[in-house]
C-alpha positions as a LaTeX table, in Angstrom:
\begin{tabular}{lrrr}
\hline
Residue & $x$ (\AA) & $y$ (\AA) & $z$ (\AA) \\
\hline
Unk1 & 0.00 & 0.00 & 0.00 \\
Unk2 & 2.86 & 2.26 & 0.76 \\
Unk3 & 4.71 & 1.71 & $-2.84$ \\
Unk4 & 1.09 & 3.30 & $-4.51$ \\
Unk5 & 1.18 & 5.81 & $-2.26$ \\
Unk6 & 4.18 & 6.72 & $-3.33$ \\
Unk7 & 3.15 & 6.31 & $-7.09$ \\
Unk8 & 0.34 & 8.73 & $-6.34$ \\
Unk9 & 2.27 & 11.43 & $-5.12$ \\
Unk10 & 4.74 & 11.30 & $-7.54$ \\
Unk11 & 1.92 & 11.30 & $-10.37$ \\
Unk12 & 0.23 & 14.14 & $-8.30$ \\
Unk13 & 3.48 & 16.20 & $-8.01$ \\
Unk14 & 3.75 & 15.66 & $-11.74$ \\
Unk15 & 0.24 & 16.84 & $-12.88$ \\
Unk16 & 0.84 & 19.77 & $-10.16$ \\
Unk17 & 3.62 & 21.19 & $-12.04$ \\
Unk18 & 2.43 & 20.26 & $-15.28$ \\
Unk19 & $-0.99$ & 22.87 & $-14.25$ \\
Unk20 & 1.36 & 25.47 & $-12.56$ \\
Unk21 & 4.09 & 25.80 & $-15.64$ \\
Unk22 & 1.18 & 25.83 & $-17.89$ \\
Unk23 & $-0.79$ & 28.49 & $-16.19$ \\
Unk24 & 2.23 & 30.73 & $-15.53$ \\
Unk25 & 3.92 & 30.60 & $-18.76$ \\
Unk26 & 0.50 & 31.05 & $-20.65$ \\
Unk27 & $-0.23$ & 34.00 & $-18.01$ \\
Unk28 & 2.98 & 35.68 & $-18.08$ \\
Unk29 & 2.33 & 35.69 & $-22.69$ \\
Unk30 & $-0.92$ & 36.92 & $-21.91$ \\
Unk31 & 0.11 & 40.14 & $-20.03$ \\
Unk32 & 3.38 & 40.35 & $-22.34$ \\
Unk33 & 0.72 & 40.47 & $-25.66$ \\
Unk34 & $-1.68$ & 42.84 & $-23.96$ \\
Unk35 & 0.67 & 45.20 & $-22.55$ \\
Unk36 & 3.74 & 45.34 & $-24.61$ \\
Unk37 & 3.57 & 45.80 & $-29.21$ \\
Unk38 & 5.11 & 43.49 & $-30.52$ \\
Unk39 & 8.94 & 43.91 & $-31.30$ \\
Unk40 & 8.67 & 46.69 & $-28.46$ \\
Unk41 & 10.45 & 46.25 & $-24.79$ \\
Unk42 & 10.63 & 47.02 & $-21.63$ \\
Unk43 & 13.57 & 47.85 & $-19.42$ \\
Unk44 & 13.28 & 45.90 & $-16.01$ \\
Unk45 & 17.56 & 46.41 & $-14.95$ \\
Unk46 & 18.92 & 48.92 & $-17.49$ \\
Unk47 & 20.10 & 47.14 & $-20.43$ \\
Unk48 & 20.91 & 44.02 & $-18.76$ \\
Unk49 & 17.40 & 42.96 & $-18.81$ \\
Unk50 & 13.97 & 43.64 & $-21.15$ \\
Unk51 & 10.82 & 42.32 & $-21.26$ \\
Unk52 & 10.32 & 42.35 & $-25.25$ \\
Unk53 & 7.48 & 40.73 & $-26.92$ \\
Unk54 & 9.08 & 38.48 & $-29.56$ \\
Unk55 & 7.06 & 36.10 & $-31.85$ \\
Unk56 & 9.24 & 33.02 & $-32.28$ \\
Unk57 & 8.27 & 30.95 & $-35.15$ \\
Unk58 & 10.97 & 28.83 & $-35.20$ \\
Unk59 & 12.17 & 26.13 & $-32.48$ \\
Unk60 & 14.47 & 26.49 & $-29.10$ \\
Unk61 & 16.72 & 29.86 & $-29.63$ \\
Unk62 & 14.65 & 30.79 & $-32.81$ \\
Unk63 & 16.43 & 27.89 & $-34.76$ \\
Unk64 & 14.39 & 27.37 & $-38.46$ \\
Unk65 & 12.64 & 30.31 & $-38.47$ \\
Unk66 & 9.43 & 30.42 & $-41.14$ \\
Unk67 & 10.18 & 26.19 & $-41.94$ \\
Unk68 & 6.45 & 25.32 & $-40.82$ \\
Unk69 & 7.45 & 22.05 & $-41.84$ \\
Unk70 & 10.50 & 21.17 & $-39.79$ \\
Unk71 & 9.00 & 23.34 & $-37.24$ \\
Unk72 & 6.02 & 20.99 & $-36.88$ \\
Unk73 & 7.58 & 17.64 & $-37.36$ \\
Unk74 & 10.08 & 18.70 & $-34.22$ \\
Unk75 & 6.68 & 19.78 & $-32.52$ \\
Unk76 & 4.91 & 15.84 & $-33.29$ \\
Unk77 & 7.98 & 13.91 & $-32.25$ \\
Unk78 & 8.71 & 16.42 & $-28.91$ \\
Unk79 & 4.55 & 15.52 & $-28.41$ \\
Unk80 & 5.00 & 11.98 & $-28.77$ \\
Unk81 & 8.16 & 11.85 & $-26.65$ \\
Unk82 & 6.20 & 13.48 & $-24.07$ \\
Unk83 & 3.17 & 11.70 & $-24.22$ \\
Unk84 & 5.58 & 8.44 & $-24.46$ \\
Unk85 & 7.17 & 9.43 & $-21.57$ \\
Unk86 & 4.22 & 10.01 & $-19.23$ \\
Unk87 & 3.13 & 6.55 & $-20.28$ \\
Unk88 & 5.87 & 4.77 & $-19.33$ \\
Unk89 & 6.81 & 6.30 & $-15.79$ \\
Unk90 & 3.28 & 6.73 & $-14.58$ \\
Unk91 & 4.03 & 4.19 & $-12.08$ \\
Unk92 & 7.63 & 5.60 & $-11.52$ \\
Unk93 & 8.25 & 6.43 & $-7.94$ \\
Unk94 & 11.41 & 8.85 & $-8.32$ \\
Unk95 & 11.17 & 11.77 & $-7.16$ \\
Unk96 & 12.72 & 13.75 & $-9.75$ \\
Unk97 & 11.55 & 11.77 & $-12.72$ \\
Unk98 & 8.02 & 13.20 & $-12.16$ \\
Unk99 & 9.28 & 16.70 & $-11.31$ \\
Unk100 & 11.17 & 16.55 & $-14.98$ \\
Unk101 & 8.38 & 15.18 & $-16.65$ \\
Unk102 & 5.99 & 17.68 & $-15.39$ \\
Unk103 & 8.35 & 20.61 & $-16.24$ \\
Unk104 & 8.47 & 18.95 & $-19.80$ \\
Unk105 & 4.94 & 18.87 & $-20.06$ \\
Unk106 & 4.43 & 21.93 & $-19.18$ \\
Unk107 & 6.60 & 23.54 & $-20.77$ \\
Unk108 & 5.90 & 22.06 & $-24.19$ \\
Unk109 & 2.38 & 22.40 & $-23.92$ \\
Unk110 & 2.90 & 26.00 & $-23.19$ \\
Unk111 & 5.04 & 26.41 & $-26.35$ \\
Unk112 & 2.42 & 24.35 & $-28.56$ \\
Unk113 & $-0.40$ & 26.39 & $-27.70$ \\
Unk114 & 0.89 & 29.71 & $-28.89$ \\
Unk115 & 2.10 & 28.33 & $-32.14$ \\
Unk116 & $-1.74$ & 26.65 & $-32.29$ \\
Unk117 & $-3.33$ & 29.92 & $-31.06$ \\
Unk118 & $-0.80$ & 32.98 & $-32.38$ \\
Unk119 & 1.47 & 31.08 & $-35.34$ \\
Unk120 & 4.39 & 31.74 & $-33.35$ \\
Unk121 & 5.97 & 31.48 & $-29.86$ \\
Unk122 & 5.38 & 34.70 & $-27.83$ \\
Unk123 & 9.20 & 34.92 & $-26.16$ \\
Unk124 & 9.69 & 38.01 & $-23.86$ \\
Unk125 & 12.98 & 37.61 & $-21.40$ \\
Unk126 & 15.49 & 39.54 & $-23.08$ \\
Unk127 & 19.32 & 39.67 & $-21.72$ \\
Unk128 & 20.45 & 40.69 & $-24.80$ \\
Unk129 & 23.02 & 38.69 & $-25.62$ \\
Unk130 & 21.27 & 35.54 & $-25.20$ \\
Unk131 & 18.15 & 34.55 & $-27.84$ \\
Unk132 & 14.87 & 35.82 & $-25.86$ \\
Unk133 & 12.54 & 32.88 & $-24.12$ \\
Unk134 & 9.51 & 32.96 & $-21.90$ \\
Unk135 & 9.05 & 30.83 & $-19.28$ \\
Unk136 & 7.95 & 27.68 & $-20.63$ \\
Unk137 & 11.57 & 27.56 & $-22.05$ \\
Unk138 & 12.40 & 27.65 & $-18.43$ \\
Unk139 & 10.61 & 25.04 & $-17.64$ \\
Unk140 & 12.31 & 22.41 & $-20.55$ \\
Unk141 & 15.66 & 23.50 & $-19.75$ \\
Unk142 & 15.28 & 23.12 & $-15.86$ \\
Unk143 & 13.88 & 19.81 & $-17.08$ \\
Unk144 & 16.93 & 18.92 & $-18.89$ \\
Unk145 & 19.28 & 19.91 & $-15.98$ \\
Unk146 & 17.19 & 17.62 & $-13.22$ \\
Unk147 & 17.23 & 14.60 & $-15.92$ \\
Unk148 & 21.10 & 14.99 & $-16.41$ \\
Unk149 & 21.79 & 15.26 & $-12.74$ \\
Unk150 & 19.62 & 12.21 & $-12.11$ \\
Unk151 & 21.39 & 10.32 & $-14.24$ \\
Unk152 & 24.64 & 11.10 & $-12.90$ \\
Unk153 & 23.64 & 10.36 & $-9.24$ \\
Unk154 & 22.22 & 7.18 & $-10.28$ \\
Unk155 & 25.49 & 5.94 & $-12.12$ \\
Unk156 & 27.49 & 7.18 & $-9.29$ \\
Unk157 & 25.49 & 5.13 & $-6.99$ \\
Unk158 & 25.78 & 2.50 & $-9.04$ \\
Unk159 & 28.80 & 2.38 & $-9.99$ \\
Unk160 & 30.06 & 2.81 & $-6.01$ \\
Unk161 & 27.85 & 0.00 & $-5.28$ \\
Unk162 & 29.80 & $-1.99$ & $-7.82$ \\
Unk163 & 33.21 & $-0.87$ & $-6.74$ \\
Unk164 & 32.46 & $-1.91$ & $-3.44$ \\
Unk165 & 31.06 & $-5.52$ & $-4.27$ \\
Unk166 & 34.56 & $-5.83$ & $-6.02$ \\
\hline
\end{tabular}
């Protein structure tokens, strides 16, 4: 009975973040559409940082711009992975796993919508020397960083563990 417990929460921690990225990110393009034209900014800390409203019709850092095609393949397969993903670790119990996979989901969701909704992306953190994102792009990179330090905690563990049975 524990070990479902477990499941739950994790599944419940998953679908929590999933709602919160979602609602933020699509929140946060909301105000950025309705209170800043697009191509205009902001300055929030001098030129260091803008909030600029940026459509982004191409993939992550504005890669492909105007290729609807390769733009929407990348968008299936990400889907699928997703959706793949959820699937498979629904009865997962790490931790981590289900934080990642609710970031992902989130995230990606966010991203899909606009380009369903507005054709493009709506980006709007600008440091200027880095392409401009919004939050959901947050959320897939923070994802990214929580899978690769999983992984390397697990093969450390593992790989102690086997060093010691040596």
């Amino acid at each position: 009975m524990k070990a479902e417990q477990k499941k739950l929460k994790g599944n419940l921690l998953a679908f929590v973040i999933f709602v919160s990225v979602l609602g933020i990110d699509q929140l946060s393009k909301f105000l950025i559409v309705k209170h800043i034209s697009p191509g205009e900014g902001i300055s929030l800390i001098g030129d260091f940082v803008k909030l600029r409203n940026v459509s982004n019709t191409g993939i992550a850092f504005g890669l492909f711009q105007d290729n609807s095609s390769l733009v929407a393949l990348s968008v299936l397969v990400a889907i699928a992975m997703i959706a793949s993903g959820f699937y498979m670790f629904r009865k997962e119990k790490d931790t981590l796993l289900m934080i990642s996979l609710g970031l992902m989901g989130g995230g990606a969701l966010g991203n899909l919508l606009d380009r369903i909704v507005r054709g493009g992306v709506i980006d709007f953190i600008d440091f200027g020397w880095w392409p401009v994102f919004n939050i959901a792009d947050i959320a897939i990179v923070a994802c990214v960083l929580i899978l690769v330090v999983d992984i390397v905690r697990k093969f450390r563990s593992e790989w102690t563990s086997k060093k010691e049975g040596d």
